[in-house]
C-alpha positions as CSV (number, residue, x, y, z in Angstrom):
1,X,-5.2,8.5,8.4
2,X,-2.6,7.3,6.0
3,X,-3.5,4.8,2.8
4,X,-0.6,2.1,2.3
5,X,0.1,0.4,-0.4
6,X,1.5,-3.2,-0.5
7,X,5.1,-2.1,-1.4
8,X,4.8,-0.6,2.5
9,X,2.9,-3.3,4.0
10,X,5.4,-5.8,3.2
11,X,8.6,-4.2,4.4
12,X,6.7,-4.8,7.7
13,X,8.0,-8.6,7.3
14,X,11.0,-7.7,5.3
15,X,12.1,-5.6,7.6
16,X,15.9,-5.5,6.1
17,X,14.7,-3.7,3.3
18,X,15.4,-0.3,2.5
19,X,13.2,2.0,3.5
20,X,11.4,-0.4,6.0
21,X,12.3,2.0,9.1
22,X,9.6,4.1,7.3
23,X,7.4,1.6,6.7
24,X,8.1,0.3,10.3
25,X,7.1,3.9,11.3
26,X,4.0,4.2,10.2
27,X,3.1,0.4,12.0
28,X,4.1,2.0,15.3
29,X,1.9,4.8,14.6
30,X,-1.1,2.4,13.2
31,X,-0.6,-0.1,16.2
32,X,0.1,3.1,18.8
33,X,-3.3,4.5,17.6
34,X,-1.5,7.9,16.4
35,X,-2.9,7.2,13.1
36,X,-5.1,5.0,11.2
37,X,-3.9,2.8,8.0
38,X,-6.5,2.6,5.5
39,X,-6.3,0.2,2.8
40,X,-8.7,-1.0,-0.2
41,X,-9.7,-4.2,-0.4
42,X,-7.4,-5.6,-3.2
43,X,-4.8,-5.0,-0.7
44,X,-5.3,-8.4,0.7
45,X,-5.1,-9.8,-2.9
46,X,-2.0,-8.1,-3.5
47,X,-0.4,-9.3,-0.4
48,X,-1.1,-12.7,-0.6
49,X,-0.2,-12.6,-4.4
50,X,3.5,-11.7,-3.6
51,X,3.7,-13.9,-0.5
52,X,2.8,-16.8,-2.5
53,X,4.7,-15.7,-6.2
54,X,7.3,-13.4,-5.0
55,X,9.5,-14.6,-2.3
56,X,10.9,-17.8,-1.5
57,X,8.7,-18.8,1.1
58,X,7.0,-22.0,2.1
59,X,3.7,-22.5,2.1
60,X,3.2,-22.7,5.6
61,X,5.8,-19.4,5.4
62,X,3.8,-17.4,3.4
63,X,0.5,-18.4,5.6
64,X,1.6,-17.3,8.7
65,X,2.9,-13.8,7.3
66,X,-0.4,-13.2,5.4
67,X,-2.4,-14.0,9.0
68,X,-0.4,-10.9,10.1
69,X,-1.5,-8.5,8.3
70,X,-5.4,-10.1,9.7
71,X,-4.1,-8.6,12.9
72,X,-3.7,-5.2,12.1
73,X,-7.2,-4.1,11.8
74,X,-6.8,-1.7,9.0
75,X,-9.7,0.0,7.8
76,X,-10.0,-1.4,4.6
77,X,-13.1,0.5,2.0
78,X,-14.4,-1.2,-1.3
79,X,-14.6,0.7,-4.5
80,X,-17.2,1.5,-6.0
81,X,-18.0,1.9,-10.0
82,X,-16.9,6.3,-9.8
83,X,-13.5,4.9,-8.1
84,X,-12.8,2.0,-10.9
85,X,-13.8,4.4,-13.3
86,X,-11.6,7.4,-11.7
87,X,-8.9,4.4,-11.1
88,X,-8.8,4.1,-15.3
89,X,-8.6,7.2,-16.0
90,X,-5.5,7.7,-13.5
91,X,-4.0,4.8,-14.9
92,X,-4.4,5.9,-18.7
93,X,-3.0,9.3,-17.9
94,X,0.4,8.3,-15.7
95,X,1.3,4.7,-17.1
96,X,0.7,3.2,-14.0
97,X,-1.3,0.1,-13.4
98,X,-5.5,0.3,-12.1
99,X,-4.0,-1.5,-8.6
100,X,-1.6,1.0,-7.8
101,X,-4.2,3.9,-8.9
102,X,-6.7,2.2,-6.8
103,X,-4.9,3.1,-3.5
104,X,-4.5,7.2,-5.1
105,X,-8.1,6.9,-5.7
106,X,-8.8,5.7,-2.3
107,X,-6.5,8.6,-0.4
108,X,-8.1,11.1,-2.6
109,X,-11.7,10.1,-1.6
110,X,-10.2,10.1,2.4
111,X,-8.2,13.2,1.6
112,X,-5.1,11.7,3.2
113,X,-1.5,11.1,2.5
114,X,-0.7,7.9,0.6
115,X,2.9,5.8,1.6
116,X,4.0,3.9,-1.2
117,X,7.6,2.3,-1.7
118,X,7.7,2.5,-5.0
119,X,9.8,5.0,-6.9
120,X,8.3,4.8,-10.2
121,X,4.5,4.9,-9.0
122,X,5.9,7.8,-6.8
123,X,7.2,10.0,-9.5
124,X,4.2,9.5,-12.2
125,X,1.3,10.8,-9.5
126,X,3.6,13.4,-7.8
127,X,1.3,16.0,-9.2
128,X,-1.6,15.0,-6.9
129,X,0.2,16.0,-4.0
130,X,-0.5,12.9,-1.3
131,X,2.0,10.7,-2.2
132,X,4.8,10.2,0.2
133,X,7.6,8.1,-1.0
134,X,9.3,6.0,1.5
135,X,13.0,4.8,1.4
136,X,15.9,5.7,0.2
137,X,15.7,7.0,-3.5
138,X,19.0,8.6,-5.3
């Protein structure tokens, strides 16, 4: 089981992206059934937050990209008041915002790897160990 973030998720549609062979990788495994993607729920707000803000999409666009991501059947986990709480403390203590500590918090809990595209949330919660950055990164 791996936990995505949304920076992974989304080079899915993006797929000219760097680092989206990665992210494209772990798909094929999700889809293949080599491995699970878990995800927690403010995933889906996430997504649909950049889809509809982010990138020059139409409405109808951004719709029909967000109904993908239905389609994958991700095991997706709520968070309870110890995860929020653990979520704030993470966030505090690397400068990183309670979203992107939320999916630490949640690979922690799974004891799993965590994919995330981003360079800077990758660097500030190296010391935990389950981060794997994808992409290219100098």
């Amino acid at each position: 089981m791996i936990v995505i973030d949304a920076s992974v998720a989304l080079k899915w549609i993006f797929a000219d992206e760097e680092g989206a062979a990665d992210a494209l990788s772990i798909r094929d495994a999700h889809i293949s059934g080599e491995s699970e993607v878990a995800v927690p729920s403010l995933f889906f707000y996430e997504v649909a937050n950049v889809l509809a803000t982010k990138v020059k999409l139409s409405v109808a666009e951004a719709q029909a990209a967000f109904r993908l991501f239905r389609d994958f059947e991700f095991q997706v986990y709520d968070l309870g008041m110890d995860d929020f709480l653990e979520a704030v403390r993470i966030s505090h203590k690397h400068l990183i915002t309670v979203y992107d500590a939320c999916y630490l918090v949640l690979a922690l809990r799974l004891d799993c790897r965590m994919a995330t595209a981003d360079l800077k949330l990758g660097e500030r919660v190296s010391e935990y160990g389950v981060v794997e950055l994808i992409g290219e990164h100098p």
